[in-house]
Every structure is written in C-alpha cells, then in structure tokens.
N, C-alpha and C positions, 0 to 999 in steps of 0.2 A: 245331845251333843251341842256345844255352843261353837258359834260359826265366829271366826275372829274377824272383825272390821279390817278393810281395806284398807283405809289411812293406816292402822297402825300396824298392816304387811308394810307399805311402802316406806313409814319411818322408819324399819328395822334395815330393809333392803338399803336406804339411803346413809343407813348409822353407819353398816357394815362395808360401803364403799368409802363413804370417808376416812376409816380403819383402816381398810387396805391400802388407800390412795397416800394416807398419810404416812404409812411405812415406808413406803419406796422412794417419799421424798426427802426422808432422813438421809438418807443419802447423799440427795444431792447437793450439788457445792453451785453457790453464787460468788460471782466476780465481780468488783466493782472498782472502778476507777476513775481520780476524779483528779482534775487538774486546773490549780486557778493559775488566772492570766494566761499568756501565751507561754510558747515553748522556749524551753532553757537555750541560754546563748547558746550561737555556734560554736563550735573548735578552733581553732586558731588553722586561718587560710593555709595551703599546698603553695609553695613558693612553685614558680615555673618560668622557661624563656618564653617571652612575646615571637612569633616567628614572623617573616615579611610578608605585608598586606600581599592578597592574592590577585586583587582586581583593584582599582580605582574608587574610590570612597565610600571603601570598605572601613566598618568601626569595629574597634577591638572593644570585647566584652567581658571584663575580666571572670576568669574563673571565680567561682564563691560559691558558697554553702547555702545549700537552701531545705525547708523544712516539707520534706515528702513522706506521707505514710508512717506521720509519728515518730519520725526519725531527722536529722543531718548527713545530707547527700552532698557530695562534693560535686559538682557542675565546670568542666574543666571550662579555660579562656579560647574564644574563638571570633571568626569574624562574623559579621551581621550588615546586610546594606541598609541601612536605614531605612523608614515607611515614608519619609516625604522627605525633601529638598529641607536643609538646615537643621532637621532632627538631631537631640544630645542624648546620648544614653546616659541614665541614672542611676547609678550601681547602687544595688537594692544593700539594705541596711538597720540594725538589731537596736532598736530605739524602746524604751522604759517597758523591757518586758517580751514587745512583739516584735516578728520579723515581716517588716517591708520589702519586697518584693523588688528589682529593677525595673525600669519601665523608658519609654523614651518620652522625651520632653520637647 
C-alpha cells in the first residue's frame, strides 16, 4: 500500500479551501467611492428675521450651511459673545472647490 506524502494532503486541503472560500466570495459586492476636491457648493441660504441682541455685545452669526457627515446642513443665525475683547466673526465661505469654515478674527 503506498502511503501519500503530507505535503501533497495539505496542498489538496489548501486547493479545496480556496474553492470554497472563493465561491462565497462571488457573491459579494464591493463599494467604492471617490471624490475629488472638496464637496459640491452649498444650496442657496434659508432667508430668515435677525431677532433683538439678547445681552450686550452679543454678535450675530449668520445662519449658513455647512458640510457635516457628507452632506449640507443648514446651521440656523444666532447669537455668540465673542472669545476676547474686539473679536470680528468671519462668516465661513465656499471658495475654488472647498468650504471654509467661520471663525473669529
């Protein structure tokens, strides 16, 4: 009776798992998404009333659209006490492509 080599059990075992392995992956589906430069302009702003400062040098900050979670979220206008004495807020803005963000100045 001839005895069959161990290497060539384990290449049969190893043939027969990549068969397997490889059928199940016919199935499955790959997704791919690619996006150059930055995200597509905003929508055109929510018109809305300013309503009366609440406190004393308090800055109004306008509502605008800003880019969360792959998408354009509308950020309605509110007030804000400025981080130091003379502070200007910067209303953030969609320049060759990307969107800059507000910040204070």
């Amino acid at each position: 009776m001839k005895i069959t080599p161990l290497r060539t059990v384990a290449l049969a075992c190893v043939a027969g798992a990549l068969l397997f392995a490889g059928s199940n992956q016919a199935s499955a589906s790959v997704g791919v998404s690619i996006q150059v430069g930055g995200p597509p302009p905003p929508p055109p702003p929510n018109y809305y009333h300013q309503w009366a400062r609440p406190y004393p040098g308090a800055v109004w900050i306008a509502g605008h659209n800003e880019w969360i979670n792959g998408r354009w979220v509308w950020v309605g206008g509110y007030y804000a006490y400025p981080p130091r004495r003379g502070a200007v807020w910067v209303s953030g803005y969609y320049r060759h492509g990307y969107w800059h963000s507000g910040y204070w100045r």
